[in-house]
Every structure is written in structure tokens, then in C-alpha cells.
C-alpha positions in Angstrom: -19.0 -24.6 13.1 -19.5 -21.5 10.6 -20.4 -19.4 13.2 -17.6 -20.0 15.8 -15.3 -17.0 17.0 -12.2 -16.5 19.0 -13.0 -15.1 22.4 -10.7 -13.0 23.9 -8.7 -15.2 26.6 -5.9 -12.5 27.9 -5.9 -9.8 30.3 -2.2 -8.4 29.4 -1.2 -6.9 25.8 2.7 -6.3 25.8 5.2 -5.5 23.2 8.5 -7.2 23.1 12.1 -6.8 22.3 14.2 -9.5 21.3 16.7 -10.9 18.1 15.3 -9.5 15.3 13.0 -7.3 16.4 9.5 -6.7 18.4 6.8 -9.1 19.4 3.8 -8.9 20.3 2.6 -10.9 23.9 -1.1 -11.9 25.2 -0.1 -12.5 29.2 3.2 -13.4 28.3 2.8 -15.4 25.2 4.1 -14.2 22.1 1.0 -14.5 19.2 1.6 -16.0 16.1 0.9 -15.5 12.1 -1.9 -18.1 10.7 0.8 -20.1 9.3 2.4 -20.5 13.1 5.4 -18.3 12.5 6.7 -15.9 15.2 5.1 -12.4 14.3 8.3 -10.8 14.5 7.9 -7.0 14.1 10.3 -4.4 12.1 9.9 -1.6 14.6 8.7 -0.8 18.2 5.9 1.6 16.2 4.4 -1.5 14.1 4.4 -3.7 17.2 2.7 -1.1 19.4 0.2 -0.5 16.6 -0.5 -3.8 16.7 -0.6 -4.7 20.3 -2.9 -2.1 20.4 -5.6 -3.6 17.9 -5.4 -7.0 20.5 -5.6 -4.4 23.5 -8.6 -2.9 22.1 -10.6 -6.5 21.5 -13.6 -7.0 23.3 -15.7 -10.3 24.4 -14.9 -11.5 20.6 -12.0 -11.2 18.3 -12.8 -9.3 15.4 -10.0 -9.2 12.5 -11.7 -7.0 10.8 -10.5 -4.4 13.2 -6.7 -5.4 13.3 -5.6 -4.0 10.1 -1.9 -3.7 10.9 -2.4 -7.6 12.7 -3.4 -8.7 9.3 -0.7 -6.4 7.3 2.0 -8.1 9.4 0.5 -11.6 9.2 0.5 -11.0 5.1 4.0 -10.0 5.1 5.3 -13.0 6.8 3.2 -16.0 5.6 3.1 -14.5 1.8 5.3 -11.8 0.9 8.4 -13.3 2.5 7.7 -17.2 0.6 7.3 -15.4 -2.7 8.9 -11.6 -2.5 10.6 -11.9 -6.3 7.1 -12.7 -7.7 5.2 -9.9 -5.7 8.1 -7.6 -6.6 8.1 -8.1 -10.2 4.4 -8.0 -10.2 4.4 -5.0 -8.8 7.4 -3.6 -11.3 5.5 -4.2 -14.2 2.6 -1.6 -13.2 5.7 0.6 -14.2 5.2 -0.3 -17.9 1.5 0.7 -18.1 1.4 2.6 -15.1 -1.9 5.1 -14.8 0.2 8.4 -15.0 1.5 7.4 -18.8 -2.0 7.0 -20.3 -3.9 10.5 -21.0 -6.8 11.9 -22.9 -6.5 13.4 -26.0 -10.4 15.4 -25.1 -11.6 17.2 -24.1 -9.0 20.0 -23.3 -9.7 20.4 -19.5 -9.4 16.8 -18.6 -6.1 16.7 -20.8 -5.0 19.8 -18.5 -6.2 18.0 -15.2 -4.1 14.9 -15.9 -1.2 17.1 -17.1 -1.2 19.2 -13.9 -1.9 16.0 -11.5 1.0 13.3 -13.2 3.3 15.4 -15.2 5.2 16.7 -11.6 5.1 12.7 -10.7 6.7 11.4 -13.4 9.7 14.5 -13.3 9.9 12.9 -10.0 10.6 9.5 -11.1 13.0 10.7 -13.5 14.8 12.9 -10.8 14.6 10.3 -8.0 15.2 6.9 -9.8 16.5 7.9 -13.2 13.6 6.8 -14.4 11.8 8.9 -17.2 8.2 7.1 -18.1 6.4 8.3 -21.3 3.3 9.5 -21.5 0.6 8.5 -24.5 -2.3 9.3 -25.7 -5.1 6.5 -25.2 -5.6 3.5 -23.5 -3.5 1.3 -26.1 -0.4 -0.5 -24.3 2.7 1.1 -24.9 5.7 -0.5 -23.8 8.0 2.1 -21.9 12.0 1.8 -22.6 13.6 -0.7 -20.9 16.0 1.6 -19.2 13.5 3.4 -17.7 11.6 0.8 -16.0 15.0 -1.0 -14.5 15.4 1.3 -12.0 12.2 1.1 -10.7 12.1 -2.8 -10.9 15.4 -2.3 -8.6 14.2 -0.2 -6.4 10.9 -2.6 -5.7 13.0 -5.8 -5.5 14.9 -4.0 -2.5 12.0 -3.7 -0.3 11.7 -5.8 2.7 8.7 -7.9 2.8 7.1 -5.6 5.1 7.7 -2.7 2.8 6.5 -4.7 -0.2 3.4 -5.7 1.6 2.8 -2.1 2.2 3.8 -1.2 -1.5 1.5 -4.1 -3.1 -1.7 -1.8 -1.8 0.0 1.5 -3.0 0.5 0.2 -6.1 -2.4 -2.0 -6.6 -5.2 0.5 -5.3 -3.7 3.7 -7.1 -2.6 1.9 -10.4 0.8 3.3 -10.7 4.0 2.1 -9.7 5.3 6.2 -9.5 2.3 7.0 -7.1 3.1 4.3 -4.6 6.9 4.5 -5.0 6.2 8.6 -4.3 3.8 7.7 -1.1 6.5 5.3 0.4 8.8 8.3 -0.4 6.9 11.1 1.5 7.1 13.1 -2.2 3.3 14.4 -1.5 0.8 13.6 1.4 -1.0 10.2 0.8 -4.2 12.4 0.7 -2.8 14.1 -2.3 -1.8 11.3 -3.7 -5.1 9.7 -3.8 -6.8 12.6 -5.3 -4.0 12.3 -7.9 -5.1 8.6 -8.5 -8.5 9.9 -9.6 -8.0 12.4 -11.6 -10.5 10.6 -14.4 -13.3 9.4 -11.5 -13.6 12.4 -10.4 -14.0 14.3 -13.9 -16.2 11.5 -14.7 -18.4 12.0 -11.2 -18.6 15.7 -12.1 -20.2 14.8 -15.8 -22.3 12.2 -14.8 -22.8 12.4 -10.8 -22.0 8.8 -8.6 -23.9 6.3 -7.0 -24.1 5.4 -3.2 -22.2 2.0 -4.0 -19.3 3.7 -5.9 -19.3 6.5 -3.5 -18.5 3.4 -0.9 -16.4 1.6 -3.1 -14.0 4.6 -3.4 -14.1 5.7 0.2 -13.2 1.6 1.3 -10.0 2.2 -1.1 -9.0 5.4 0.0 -9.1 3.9 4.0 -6.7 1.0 2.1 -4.4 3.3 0.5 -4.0 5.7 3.7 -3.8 2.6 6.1 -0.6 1.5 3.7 1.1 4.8 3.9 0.5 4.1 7.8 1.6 0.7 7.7 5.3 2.0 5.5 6.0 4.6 7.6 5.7 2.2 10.7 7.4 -0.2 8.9 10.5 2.2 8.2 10.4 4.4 11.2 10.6 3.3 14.8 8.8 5.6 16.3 
């Protein structure tokens, strides 16, 4: 049985429009999540991104390939059952978040950070009101409280679509500010990835990388890109 696979049964991929939003139909049957749910779409954009991973499908189903499939499955048979825990989770990254933690040596990596985060976290403050400290070290610092509600606001408002796609923004980069500023369009999501490794890639150029982190890095640069992707679709239908 471990090495069955789905065979690909339909001739027809169409997208949808009904009460709620966009599905997603194999010769006239609308696909379901996992858990058997409806896979009810936010936007035409999403549900033609994703009827185009089941268009493109071959003799056997490969999931692998259907990234925005598996986004949209996450969001509904996860996110939505538990979105005030994977909302706060993803709050309190605001409290230790990447930006606020700097070297005190040598001087050009001190600069580096300063000229990568310091512009982010003026963001925050400008944008949510939200003024994050930085620190020296790697010692946990709590930030003020008043700070870190607005953030925690503005996460508990997302959709579960939009969580989903904030959970990787977050997660991946380590900062709350860097995925709140991707979902935001504040910099390019290439620039905000090079942002997230300010201290890999000092750390590269002092002691050169391996093949495996090399390929490590490059599988969670796809994941952060394909989350900007997945918000944009999410929020725009278009």
C-alpha cells in the first residue's frame, strides 16, 4: 500500500463562482480539502492558481507540485479550527523578533544590521504604532507591552487565508515586522529575504557555506516567495 498514488481521473479543470467565493472543478466536480471540506477560494486569482496546479498533473498526482493546493487545504482544515492559537503564536515573534537582537562586533556587521532593520522597525512604529527595541545580544528582552498590542491586533485580524500565508513569513524570516512588511508590499519579498539574512550571509562570507546549507537556504527562500504569492492572491482578485 506505501507505494500507491492518485492517478489523474479528469479531463476538465474549471474554476467556479458561487456563495462565498471560487471553487475549483475536475469535470464538473468541485475538489475537496483532506478533511472533506469544500475548498472554497478567496479570490478568482487563488482559484485559478490552483486549478492550474490540477491542470498541469500528469499520469500521477504529485502534491509536491501544488503548492497553492496545499496552502489552501492548510488554511481551511488548520488555520480556520485553531486561528486564535496560530495568531498569537505568531504575535509573540514580535517580542523577540530577529530585527531587535544585534551584535555588539565587529563594527561592520553592527552597521549591516543597522542599515538592513533599523528602516523596518521605523516602519512598524509608523505603520502600527508599534516601536520595537533593539538590544545588544541574544538574551531575551521583553519589548513594552504597548508596542507589541498593535501588532498582536493586527495578526488576530487576518483571515485564515492570510494567516496561513503570514505563518511562513513569519516563521521562515524570524520576525513578525518582516512578514507583516511583505504582506504590506513595504519592500519586494526578494529584499526582504536578503534582510532576513543579514548574519548568514556575514557568516558565509567569513567562513564560506556548504552544498547542504546552500540548499537549505534556497528551499526557504522558494517558501518565503511562494507566501508573498500565496497573500497577494489571497488579497487581490486578480
Amino acid at each position: 500500500m506505501s507505494g500507491w498514488k492518485s492517478k489523474r481521473f479528469w479531463k476538465v479543470v474549471e474554476v467556479t463562482e458561487g456563495e462565498g467565493g471560487y471553487s475549483v472543478a475536475l469535470d464538473g466536480r468541485a475538489v475537496r480539502t483532506p478533511a472533506k471540506a469544500p475548498l472554497l477560494l478567496p479570490t478568482r486569482g487563488l482559484a485559478e492558481a490552483v486549478a492550474a496546479e490540477w491542470d498541469a498533473q500528469e499520469d500521477e498526482v504529485n502534491p509536491l507540485s501544488m503548492p497553492f493546493t496545499r496552502s489552501a487545504n492548510a488554511a481551511l482544515d488548520k488555520v480556520t479550527t485553531q486561528h486564535a492559537e496560530v495568531a498569537e503564536m505568531l504575535a509573540d515573534y514580535g517580542d523577540s523578533d530577529l530585527l531587535c537582537y544585534r551584535a555588539d562586533h565587529p563594527a561592520e556587521l553592527v552597521t549591516r544590521q543597522a542599515e538592513a532593520w533599523d528602516p523596518l522597525l521605523d516602519w512598524a512604529a509608523e505603520a502600527f504604532g508599534a516601536r520595537l527595541e533593539p538590544r545588544a545580544g541574544i538574551i531575551h528582552a521583553p519589548q513594552p507591552p504597548q508596542a507589541l498590542e498593535p501588532l498582536r491586533r493586527r495578526v488576530h485580524a487576518a483571515d485564515a487565508f492570510e494567516l496561513t500565508a503570514l505563518h511562513d513569513l513569519v516563521s521562515i524570516s524570524g520576525s513578525l515586522v518582516i512578514g507583516l512588511a511583505a504582506a504590506s508590499d513595504f519592500l519586494s519579498p526578494g529584499e526582504l529575504w536578503l534582510r532576513s539574512r543579514v548574519d548568514e550571509t556575514w557568516q558565509e562570507e567569513q567562513w564560506g557555506t556548504d552544498e547542504e546549507a546552500r540548499e537549505e537556504a534556497e528551499f526557504k527562500r522558494s517558501a518565503f516567495l511562494h507566501a508573498h504569492k500565496l497573500h497577494m492572491l489571497t488579497r487581490n482578485d486578480a
